[in-house]
Backbone as CSV, one residue per row, in Angstrom:
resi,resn,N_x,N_y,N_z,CA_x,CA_y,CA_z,C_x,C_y,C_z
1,UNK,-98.784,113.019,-105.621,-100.002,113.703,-105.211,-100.659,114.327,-106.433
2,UNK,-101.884,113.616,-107.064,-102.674,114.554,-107.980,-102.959,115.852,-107.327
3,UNK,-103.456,116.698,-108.683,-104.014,117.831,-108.338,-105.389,117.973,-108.295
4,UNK,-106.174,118.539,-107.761,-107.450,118.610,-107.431,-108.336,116.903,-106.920
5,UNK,-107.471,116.538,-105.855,-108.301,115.303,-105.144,-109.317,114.856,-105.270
6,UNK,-110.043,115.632,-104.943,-111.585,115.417,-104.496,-112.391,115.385,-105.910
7,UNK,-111.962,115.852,-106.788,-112.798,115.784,-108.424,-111.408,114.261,-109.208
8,UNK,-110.635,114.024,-108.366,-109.610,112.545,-108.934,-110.651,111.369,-108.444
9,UNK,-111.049,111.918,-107.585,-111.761,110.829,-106.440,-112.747,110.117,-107.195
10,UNK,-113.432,111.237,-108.048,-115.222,110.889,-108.884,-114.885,110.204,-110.114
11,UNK,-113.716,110.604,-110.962,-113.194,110.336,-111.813,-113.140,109.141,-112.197
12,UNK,-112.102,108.807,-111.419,-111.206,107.705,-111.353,-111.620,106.396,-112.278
13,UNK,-113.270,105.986,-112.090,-113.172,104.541,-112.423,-113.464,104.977,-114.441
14,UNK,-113.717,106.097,-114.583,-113.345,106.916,-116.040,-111.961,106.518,-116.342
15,UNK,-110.786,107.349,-115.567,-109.182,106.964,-116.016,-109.182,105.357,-115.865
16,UNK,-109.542,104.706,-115.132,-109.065,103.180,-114.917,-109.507,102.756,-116.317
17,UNK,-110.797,102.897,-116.565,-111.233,102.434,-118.153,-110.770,102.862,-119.437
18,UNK,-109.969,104.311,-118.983,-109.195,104.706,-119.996,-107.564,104.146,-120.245
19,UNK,-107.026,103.810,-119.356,-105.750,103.061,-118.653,-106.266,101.842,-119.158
20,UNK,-107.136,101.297,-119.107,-107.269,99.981,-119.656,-106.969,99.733,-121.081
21,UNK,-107.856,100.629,-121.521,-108.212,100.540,-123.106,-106.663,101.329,-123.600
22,UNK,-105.947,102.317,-122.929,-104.534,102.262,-123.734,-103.548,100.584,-123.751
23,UNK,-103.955,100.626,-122.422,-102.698,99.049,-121.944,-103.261,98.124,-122.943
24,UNK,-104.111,98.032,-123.211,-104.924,97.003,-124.594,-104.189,97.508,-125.864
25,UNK,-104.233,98.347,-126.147,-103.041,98.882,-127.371,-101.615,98.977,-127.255
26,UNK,-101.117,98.587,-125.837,-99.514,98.491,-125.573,-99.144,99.583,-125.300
27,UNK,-99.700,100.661,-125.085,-99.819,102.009,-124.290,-99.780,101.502,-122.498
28,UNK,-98.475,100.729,-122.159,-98.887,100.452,-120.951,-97.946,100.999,-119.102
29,UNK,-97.064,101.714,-119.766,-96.486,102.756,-118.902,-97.613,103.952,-118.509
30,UNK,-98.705,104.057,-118.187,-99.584,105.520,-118.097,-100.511,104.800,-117.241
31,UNK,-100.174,105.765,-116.290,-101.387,105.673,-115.122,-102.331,106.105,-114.744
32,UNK,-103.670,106.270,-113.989,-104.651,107.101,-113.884,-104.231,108.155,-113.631
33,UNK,-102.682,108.299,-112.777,-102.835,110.082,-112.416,-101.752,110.710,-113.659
34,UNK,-101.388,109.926,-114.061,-100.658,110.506,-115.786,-102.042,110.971,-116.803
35,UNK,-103.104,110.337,-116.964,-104.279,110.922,-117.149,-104.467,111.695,-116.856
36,UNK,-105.180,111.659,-115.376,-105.606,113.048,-115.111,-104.731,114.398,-115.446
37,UNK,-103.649,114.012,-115.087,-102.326,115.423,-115.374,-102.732,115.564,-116.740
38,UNK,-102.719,115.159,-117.073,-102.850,114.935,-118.676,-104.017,116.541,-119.016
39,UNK,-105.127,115.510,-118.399,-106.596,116.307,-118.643,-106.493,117.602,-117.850
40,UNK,-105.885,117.912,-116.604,-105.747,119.169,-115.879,-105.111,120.495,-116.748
41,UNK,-103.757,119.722,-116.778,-102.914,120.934,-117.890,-102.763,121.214,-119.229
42,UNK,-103.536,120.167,-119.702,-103.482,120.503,-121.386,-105.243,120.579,-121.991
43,UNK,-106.308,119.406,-121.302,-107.530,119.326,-121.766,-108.472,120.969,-121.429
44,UNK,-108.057,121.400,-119.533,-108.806,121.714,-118.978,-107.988,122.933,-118.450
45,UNK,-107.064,123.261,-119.022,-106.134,124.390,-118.851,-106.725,126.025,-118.784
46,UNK,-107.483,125.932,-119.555,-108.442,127.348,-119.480,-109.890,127.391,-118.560
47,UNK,-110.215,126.520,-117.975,-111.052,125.717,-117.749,-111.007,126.101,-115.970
48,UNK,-112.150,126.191,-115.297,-112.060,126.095,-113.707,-112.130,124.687,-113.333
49,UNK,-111.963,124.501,-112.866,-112.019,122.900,-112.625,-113.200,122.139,-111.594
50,UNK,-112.811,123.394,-110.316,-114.230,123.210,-109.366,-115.196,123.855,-109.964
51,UNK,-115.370,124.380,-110.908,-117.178,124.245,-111.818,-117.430,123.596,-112.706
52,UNK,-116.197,122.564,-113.493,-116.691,121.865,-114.286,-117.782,120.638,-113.910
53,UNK,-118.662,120.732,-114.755,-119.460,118.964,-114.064,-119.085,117.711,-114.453
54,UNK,-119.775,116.778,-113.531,-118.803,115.424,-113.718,-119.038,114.922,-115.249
55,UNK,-120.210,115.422,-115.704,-120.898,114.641,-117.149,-119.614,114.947,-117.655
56,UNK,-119.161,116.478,-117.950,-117.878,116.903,-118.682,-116.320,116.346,-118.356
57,UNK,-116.356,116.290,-117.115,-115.201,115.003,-117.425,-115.105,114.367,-117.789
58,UNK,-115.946,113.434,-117.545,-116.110,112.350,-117.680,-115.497,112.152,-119.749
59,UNK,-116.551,112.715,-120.005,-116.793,112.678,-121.917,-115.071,112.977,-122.106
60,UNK,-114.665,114.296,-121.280,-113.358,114.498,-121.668,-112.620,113.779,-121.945
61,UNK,-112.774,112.506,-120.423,-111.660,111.333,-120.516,-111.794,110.372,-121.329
62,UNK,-112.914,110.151,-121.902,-113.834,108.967,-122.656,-113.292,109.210,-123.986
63,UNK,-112.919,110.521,-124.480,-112.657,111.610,-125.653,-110.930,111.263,-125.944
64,UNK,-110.397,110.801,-124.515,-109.096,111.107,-125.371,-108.807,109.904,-126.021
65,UNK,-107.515,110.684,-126.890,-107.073,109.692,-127.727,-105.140,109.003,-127.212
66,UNK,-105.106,108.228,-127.306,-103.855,107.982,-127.207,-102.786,108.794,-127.395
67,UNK,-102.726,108.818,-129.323,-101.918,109.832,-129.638,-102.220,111.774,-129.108
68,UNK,-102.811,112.039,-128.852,-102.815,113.525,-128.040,-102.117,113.104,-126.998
69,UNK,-102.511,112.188,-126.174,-101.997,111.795,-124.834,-100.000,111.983,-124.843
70,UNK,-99.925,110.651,-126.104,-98.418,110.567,-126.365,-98.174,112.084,-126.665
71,UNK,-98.280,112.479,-127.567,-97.889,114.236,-127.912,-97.362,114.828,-127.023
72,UNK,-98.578,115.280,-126.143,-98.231,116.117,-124.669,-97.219,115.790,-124.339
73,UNK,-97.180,114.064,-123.559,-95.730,113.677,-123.019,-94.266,114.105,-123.360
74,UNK,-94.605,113.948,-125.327,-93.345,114.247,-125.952,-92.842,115.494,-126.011
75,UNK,-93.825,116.186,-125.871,-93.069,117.994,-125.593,-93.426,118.098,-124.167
76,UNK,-93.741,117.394,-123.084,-92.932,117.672,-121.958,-92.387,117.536,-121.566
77,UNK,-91.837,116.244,-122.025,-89.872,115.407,-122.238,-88.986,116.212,-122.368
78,UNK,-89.691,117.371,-124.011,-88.624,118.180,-124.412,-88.724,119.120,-123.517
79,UNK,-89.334,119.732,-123.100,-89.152,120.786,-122.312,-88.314,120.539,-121.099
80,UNK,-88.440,119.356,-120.244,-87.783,119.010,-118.884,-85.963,118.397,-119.459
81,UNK,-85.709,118.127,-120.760,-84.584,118.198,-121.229,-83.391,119.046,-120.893
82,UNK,-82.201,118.579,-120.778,-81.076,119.359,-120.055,-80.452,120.013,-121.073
83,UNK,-80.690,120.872,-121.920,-80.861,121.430,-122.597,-78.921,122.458,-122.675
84,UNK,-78.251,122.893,-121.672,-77.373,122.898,-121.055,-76.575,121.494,-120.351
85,UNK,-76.664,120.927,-120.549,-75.843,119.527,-120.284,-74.635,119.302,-121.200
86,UNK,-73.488,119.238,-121.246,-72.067,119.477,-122.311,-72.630,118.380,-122.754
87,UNK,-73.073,117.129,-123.097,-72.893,115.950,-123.585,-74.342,115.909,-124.517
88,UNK,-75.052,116.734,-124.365,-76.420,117.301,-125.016,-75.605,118.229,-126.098
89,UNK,-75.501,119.511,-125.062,-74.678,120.466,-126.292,-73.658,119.921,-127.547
90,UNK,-72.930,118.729,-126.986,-71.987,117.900,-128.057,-72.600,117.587,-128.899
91,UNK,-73.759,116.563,-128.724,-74.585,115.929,-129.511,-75.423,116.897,-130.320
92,UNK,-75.555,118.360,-130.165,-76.279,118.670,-131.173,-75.142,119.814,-131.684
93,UNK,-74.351,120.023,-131.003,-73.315,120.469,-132.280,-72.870,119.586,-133.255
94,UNK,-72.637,118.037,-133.158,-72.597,117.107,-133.772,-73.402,116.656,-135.146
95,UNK,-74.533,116.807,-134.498,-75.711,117.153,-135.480,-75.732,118.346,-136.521
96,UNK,-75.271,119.249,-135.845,-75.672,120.548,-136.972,-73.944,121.055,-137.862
97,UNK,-72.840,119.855,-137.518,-71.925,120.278,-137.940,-71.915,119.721,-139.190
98,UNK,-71.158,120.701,-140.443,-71.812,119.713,-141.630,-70.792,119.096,-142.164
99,UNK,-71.136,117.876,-143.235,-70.299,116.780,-143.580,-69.417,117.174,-144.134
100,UNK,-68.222,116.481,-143.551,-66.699,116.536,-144.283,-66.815,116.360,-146.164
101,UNK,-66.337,117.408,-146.338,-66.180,116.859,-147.793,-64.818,116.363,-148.442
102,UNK,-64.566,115.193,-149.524,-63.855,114.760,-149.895,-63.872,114.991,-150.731
């Protein structure tokens, strides 16, 4: 379920053309409503949403770039990370333990 429906609704053939033009670069896991999420919580975050106008979406979505897009994802990966998981915790004690010396 996107957030704010009724402004996904007007959108949409914006994200489809934007979804296109990533899947053309091999950007092809991302969907219109991975977009929009996209544009809600990171573009339009300070932002009311039921007063923005459509011209301004629109440009918003037209505006992004791939890499911002990828970014976001990658620190919301990290954040949803099990961060507490023993086999996480191993792996980065692993990491930060330092090399045996001979």
């Amino acid at each position: 379920m996107t957030s704010y429906p009724e402004q996904f609704k007007f959108v949409l053939p914006a994200l489809e053309s934007k979804r296109s033009e990533f899947h053309h670069f091999d950007y092809d896991t991302f969907t219109e409503e991975d977009l929009w999420e996209f544009c809600v919580k990171k573009k339009w975050r300070k932002k009311d949403i039921n007063t923005m106008h459509l011209y301004e979406m629109i440009n918003d979505i037209m505006d992004m770039r791939a890499s911002d897009f990828l970014a976001y994802h990658q620190v919301e990966a990290l954040k949803k990370a099990r961060w507490h998981d023993d086999s996480t915790l191993e792996n980065i004690q692993h990491l930060l333990r330092p090399p045996n010396k001979k």
